[in-house]
Z-matrix of the N, CA and C atoms (Angstrom, degrees):
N
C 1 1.456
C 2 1.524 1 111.83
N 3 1.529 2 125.41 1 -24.63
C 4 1.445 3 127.03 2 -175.89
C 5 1.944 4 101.15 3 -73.74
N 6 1.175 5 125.20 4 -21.03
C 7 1.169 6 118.55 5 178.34
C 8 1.862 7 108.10 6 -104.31
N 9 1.185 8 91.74 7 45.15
C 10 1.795 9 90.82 8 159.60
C 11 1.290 10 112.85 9 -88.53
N 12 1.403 11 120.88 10 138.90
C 13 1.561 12 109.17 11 176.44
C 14 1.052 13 130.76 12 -80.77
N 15 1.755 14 128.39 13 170.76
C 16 1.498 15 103.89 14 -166.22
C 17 1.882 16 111.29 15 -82.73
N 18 0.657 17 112.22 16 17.54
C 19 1.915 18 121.21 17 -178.75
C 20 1.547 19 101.05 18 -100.25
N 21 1.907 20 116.52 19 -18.01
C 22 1.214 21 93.34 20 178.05
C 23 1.909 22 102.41 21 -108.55
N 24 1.298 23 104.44 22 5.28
C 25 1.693 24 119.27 23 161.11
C 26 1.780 25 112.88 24 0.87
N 27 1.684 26 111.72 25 -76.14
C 28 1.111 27 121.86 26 -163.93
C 29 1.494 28 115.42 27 -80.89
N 30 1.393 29 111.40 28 -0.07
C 31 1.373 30 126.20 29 170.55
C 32 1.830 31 125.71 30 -95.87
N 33 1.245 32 103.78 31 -7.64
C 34 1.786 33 136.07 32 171.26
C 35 1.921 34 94.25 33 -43.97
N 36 1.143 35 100.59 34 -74.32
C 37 2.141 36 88.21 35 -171.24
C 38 1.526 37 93.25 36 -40.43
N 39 1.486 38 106.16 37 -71.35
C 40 1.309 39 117.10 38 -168.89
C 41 1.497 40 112.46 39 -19.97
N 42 1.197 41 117.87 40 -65.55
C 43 1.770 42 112.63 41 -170.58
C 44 1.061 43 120.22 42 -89.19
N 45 1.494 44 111.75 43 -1.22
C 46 1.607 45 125.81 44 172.29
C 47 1.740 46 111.14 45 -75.04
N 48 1.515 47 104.07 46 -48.05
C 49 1.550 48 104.61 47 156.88
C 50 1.872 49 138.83 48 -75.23
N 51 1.434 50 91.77 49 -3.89
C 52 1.234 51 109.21 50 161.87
C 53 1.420 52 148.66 51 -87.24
N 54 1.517 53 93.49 52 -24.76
C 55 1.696 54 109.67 53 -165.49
C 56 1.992 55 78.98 54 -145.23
N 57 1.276 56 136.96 55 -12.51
C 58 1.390 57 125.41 56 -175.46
C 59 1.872 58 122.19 57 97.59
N 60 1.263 59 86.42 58 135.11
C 61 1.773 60 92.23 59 -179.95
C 62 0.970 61 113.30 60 -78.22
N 63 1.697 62 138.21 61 134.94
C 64 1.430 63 142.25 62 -130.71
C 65 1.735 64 94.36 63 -103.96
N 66 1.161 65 132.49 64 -7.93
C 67 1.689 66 132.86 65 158.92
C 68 1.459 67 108.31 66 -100.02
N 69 1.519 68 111.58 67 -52.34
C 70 1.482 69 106.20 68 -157.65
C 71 1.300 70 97.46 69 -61.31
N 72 1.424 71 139.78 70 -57.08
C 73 1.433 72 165.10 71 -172.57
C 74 1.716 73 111.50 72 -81.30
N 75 1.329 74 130.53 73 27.02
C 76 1.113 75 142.33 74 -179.84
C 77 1.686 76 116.02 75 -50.56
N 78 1.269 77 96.85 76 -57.40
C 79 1.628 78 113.54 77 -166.54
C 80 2.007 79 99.74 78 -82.52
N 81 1.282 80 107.09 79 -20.46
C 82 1.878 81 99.79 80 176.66
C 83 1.396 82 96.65 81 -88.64
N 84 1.493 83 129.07 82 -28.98
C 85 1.480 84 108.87 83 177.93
C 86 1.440 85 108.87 84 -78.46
N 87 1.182 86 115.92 85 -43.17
C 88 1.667 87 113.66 86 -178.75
C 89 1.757 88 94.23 87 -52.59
N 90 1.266 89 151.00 88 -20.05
C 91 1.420 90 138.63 89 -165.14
C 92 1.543 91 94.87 90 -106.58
N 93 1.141 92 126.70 91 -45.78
C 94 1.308 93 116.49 92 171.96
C 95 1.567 94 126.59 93 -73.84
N 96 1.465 95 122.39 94 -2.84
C 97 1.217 96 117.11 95 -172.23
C 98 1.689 97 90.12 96 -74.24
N 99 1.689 98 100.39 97 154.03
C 100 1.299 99 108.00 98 158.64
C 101 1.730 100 115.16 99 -88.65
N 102 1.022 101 118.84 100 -1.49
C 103 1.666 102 124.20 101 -167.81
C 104 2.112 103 89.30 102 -78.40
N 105 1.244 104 99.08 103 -38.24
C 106 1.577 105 101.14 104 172.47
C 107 1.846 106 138.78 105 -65.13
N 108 1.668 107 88.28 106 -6.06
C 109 1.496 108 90.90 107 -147.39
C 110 1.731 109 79.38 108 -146.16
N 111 1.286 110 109.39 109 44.29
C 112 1.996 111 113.36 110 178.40
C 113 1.579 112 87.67 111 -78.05
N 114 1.059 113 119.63 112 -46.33
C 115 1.906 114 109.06 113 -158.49
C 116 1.746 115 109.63 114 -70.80
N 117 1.631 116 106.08 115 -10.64
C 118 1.283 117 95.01 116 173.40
C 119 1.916 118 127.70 117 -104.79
N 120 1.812 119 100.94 118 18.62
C 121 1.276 120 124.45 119 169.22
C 122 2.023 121 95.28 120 -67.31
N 123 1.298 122 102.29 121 135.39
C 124 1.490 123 123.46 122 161.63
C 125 1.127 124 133.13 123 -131.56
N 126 1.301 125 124.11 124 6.92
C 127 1.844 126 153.47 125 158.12
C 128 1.294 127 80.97 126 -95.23
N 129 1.301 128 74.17 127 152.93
C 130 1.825 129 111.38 128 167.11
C 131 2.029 130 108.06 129 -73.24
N 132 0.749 131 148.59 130 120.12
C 133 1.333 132 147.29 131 -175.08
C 134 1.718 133 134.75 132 -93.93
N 135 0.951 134 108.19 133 95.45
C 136 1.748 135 115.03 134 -179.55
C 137 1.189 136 123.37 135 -50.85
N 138 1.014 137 131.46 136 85.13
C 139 1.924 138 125.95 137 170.91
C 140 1.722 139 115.92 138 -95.55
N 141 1.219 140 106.69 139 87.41
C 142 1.357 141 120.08 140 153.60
C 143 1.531 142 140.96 141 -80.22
N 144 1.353 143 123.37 142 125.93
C 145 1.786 144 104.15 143 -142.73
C 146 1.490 145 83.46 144 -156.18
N 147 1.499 146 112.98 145 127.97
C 148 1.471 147 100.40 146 177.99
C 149 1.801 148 96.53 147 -121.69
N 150 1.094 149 126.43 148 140.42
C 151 1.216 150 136.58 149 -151.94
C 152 1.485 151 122.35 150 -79.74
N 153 1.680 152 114.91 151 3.35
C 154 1.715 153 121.34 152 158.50
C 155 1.405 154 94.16 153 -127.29
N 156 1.667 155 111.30 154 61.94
C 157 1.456 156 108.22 155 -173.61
C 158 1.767 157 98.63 156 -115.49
N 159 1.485 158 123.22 157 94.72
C 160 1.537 159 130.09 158 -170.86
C 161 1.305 160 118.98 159 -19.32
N 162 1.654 161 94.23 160 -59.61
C 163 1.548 162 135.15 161 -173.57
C 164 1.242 163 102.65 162 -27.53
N 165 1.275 164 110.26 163 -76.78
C 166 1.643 165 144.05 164 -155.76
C 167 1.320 166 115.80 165 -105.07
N 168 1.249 167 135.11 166 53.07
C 169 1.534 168 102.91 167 -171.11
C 170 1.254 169 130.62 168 -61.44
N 171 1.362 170 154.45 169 178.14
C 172 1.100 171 153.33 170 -166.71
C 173 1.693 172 126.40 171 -68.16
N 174 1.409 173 91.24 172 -36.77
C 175 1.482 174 105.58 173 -178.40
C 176 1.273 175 112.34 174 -48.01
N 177 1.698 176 100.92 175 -48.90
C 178 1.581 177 123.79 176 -176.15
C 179 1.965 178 109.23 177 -51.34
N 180 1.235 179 91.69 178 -59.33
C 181 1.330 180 100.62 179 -177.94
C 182 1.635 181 106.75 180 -45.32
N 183 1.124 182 86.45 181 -63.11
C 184 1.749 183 96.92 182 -161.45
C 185 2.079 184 104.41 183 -59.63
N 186 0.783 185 107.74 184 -11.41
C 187 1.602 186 118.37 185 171.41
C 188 1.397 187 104.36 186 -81.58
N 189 1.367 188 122.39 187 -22.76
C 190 1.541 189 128.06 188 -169.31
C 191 1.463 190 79.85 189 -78.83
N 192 1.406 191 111.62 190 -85.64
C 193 1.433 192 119.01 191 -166.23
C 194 1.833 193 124.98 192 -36.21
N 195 1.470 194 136.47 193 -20.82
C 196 0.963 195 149.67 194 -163.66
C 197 1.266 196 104.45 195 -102.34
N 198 1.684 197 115.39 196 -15.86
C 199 1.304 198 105.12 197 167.64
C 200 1.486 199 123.75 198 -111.71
């Protein structure tokens, strides 16, 4: 959530009540992240990440991949 851009600024409540506020909602994102739950992938897994991509920044990705 710290890499939202500022154009998507006025949309912040919005996805905070959508997807959860990153303190109030701490412990449902830590259960829903997939970065938590790599050992229970059983497909093979695609990470595609293009590098001025808002969404995703890289860091994220590359934390996917290292684990």
């Amino acid at each position: 959530m710290s890499a939202i851009p500022p154009y998507w600024e006025p949309f912040r409540e919005m996805i905070y009540e959508m997807v959860g506020h990153p303190q109030k909602d701490s412990l449902l994102l830590r259960d829903a992240s997939p970065v938590f739950h790599v050992d229970n992938i059983k497909a093979p897994l695609f990470i595609a990440q293009g590098l001025n991509d808002p969404r995703v920044p890289k860091p994220e990705s590359d934390q996917m991949l290292k684990l």
